[in-house]
C-alpha positions in Angstrom: 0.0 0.0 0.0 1.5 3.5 -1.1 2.3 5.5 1.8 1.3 9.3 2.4 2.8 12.2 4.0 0.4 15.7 4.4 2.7 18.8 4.5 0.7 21.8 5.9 2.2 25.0 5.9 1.2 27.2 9.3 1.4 31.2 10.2 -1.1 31.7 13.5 -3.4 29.3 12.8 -4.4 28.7 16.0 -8.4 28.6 15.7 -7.9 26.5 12.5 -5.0 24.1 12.8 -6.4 21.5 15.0 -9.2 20.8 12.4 -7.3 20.4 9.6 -4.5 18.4 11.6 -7.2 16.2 12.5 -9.3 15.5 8.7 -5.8 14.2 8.0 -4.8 11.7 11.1 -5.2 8.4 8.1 -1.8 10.2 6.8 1.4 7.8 7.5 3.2 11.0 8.3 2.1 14.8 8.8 4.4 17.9 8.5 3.7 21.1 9.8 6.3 24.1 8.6 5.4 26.8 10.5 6.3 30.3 9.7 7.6 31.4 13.5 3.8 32.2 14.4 3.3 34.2 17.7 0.2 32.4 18.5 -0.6 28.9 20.1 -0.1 26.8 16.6 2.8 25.6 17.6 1.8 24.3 20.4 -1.2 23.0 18.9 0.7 21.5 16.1 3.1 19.8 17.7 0.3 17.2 19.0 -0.5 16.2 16.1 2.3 16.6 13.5 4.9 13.8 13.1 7.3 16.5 12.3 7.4 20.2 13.1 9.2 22.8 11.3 10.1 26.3 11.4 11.7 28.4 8.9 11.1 32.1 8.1 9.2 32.7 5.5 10.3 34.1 1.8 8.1 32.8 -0.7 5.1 29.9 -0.9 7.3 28.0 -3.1 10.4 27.7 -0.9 8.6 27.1 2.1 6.9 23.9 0.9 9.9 23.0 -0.9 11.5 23.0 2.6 9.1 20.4 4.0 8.8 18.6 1.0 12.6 17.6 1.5 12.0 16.2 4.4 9.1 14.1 3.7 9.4 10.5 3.4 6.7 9.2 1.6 5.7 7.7 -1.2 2.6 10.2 -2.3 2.8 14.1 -0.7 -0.4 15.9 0.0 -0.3 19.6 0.6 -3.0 21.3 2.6 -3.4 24.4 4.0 -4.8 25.1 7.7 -8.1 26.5 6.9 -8.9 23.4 4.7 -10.5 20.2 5.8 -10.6 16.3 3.9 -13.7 14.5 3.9 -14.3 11.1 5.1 -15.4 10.4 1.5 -12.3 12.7 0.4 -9.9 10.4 2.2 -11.0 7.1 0.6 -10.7 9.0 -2.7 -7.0 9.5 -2.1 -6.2 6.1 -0.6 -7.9 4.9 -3.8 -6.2 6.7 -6.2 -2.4 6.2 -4.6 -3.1 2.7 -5.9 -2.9 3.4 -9.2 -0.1 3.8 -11.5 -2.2 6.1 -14.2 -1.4 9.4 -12.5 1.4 11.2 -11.3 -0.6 13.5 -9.7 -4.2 14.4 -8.8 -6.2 18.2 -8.7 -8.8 18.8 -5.9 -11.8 20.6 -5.9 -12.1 23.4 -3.8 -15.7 25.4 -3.1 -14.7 28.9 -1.0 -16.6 29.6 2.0 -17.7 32.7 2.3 -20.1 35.1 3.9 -21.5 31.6 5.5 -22.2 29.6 2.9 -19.9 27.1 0.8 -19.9 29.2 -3.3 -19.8 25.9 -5.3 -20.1 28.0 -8.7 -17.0 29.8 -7.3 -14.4 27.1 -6.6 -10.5 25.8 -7.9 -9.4 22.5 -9.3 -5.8 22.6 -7.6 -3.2 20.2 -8.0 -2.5 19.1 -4.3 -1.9 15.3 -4.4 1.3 14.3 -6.1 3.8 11.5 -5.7 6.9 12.6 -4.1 9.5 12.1 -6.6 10.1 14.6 -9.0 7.6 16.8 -7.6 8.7 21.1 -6.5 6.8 24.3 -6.5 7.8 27.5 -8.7 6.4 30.9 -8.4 6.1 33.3 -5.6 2.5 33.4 -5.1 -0.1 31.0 -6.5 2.7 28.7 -6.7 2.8 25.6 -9.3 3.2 22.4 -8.6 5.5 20.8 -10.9 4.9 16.7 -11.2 7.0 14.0 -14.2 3.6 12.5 -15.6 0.4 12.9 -16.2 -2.8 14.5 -14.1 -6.3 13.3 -13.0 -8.8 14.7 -11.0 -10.2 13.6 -7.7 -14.3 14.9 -7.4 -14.8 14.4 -3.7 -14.4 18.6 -2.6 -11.9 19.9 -0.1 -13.7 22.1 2.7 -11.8 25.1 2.4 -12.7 27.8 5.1 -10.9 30.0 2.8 -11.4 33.8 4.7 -12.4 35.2 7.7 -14.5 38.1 6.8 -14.7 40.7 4.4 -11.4 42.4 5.8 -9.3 39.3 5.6 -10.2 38.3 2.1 -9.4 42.0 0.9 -6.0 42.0 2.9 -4.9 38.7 1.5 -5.7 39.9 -1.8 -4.0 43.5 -1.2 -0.5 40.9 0.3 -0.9 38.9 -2.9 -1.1 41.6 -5.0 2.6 43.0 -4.2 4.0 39.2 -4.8 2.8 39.0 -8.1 3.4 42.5 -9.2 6.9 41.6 -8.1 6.8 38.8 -9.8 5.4 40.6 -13.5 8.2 43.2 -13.3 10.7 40.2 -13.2 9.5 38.9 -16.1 9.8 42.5 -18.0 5.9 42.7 -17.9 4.5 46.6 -17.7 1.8 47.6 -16.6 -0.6 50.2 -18.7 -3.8 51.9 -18.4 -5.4 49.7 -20.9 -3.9 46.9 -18.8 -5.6 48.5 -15.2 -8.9 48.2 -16.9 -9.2 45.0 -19.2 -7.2 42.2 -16.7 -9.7 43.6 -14.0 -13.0 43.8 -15.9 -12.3 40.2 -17.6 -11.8 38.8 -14.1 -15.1 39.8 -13.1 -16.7 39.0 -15.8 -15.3 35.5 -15.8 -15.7 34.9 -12.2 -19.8 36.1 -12.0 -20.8 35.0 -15.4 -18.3 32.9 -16.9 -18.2 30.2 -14.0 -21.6 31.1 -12.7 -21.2 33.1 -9.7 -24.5 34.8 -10.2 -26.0 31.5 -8.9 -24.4 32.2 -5.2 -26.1 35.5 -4.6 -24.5 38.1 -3.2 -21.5 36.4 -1.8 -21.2 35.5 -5.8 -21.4 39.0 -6.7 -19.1 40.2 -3.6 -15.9 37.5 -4.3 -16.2 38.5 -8.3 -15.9 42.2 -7.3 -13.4 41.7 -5.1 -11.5 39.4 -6.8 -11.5 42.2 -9.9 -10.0 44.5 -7.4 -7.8 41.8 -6.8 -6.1 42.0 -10.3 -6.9 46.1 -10.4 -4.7 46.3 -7.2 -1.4 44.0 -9.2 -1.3 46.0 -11.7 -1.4 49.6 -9.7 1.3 48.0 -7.5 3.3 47.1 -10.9 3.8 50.6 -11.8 4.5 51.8 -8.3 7.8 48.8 -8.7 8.4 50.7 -11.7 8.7 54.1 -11.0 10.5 52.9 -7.6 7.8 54.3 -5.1 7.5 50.9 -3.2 
């Protein structure tokens, strides 16, 4: 039977950790790499986790590169803290670790928001790989990089993905500055025409295009957001480029 190690990355998680920790107890090992938090994950963490990290963070990518290197299994699954698997979930995965037709599997993830799960408003991530050959690239919304091909898993994750109105537009506003950072690397610039086509195409495709009208007003409130979202890269592009960082 293929064996399976959960790497979950922490920053004071403490009202959410213990959750997750525990949707994943039929994992042969858990890693928790925790980014120094100043709150009781630790703590929390360490009764669960078969190994606890710490390293300062830099980037998404390096940080679960980190604890990638020290897993020890045959199949990785990387989860975050405010995400939960499913009994039904679990026996998914065990299933599909069986087979040889996949190097890796995507997830389904509905956000919660506003209290209600926004199934027209969700992500098929790659999150179950096997170990070898496997790394994230990227800053922020970090790829997972597997040798082979990719199925899909239909069982969804529970993904407790913000904590209110303010948090969701403060992780936004934090992502934002990654990948602007991340554009003017590549050479990209930003431009007027830019600031008002990215943004009005991801709102577009996020309330008609994947049906987010059909989640009422948390539909319509994630979609805007998530406009101001891409609105907020590119502003922060040209303050990188005119050095007013």
């Amino acid at each position: 039977m293929p064996t399976l190690s959960v790497i979950v990355p922490t920053f004071n998680e403490e009202n959410y950790i213990e959750a997750a920790l525990r949707s994943v107890q039929f994992a042969d090992e858990i890693i928790v790499i925790d980014s120094f938090s100043s709150d009781k994950t630790p703590e929390i963490a360490k009764k669960y986790a078969s190994v606890f990290l710490e390293r300062k963070f830099d980037n998404f990518s390096s940080q679960k590169n980190y604890a990638l290197e020290h897993a020890t299994c045959d199949w990785v699954l990387f989860l975050d803290a405010d995400e939960r698997i499913t009994y039904p979930l679990q026996l998914e995965i065990k299933e599909a670790m069986t087979g040889d037709k996949h190097a890796g599997f995507k997830l389904n993830f509905p956000h919660f928001f506003m209290n209600r799960f926004l199934y027209h408003h969700s992500n098929d991530v790659l999150r179950l790989v096997k170990r070898d050959g496997t790394q994230y690239t990227g800053l922020v919304h970090e790829k997972l990089q597997v040798e082979g091909s990719i199925g899909q898993l239909k069982n969804p994750v529970l993904h407790f993905t913000y904590k209110g109105l303010e948090h969701y537009i403060k992780k936004k506003e934090s992502y934002a500055w990654f990948q602007a950072e991340q554009l003017q690397k590549k050479g990209k610039k930003a431009s007027l025409f830019l600031m008002f086509l990215k943004p009005s195409y991801r709102f577009f495709s996020s309330y008609i295009l994947k049906g987010g009208f059909r989640d009422g007003i948390p539909g319509l409130t994630v979609a805007a957001i998530n406009s101001y979202g891409v609105f907020s890269r590119y502003a922060k592009l040209i303050l990188l480029q005119r050095g007013m960082k």
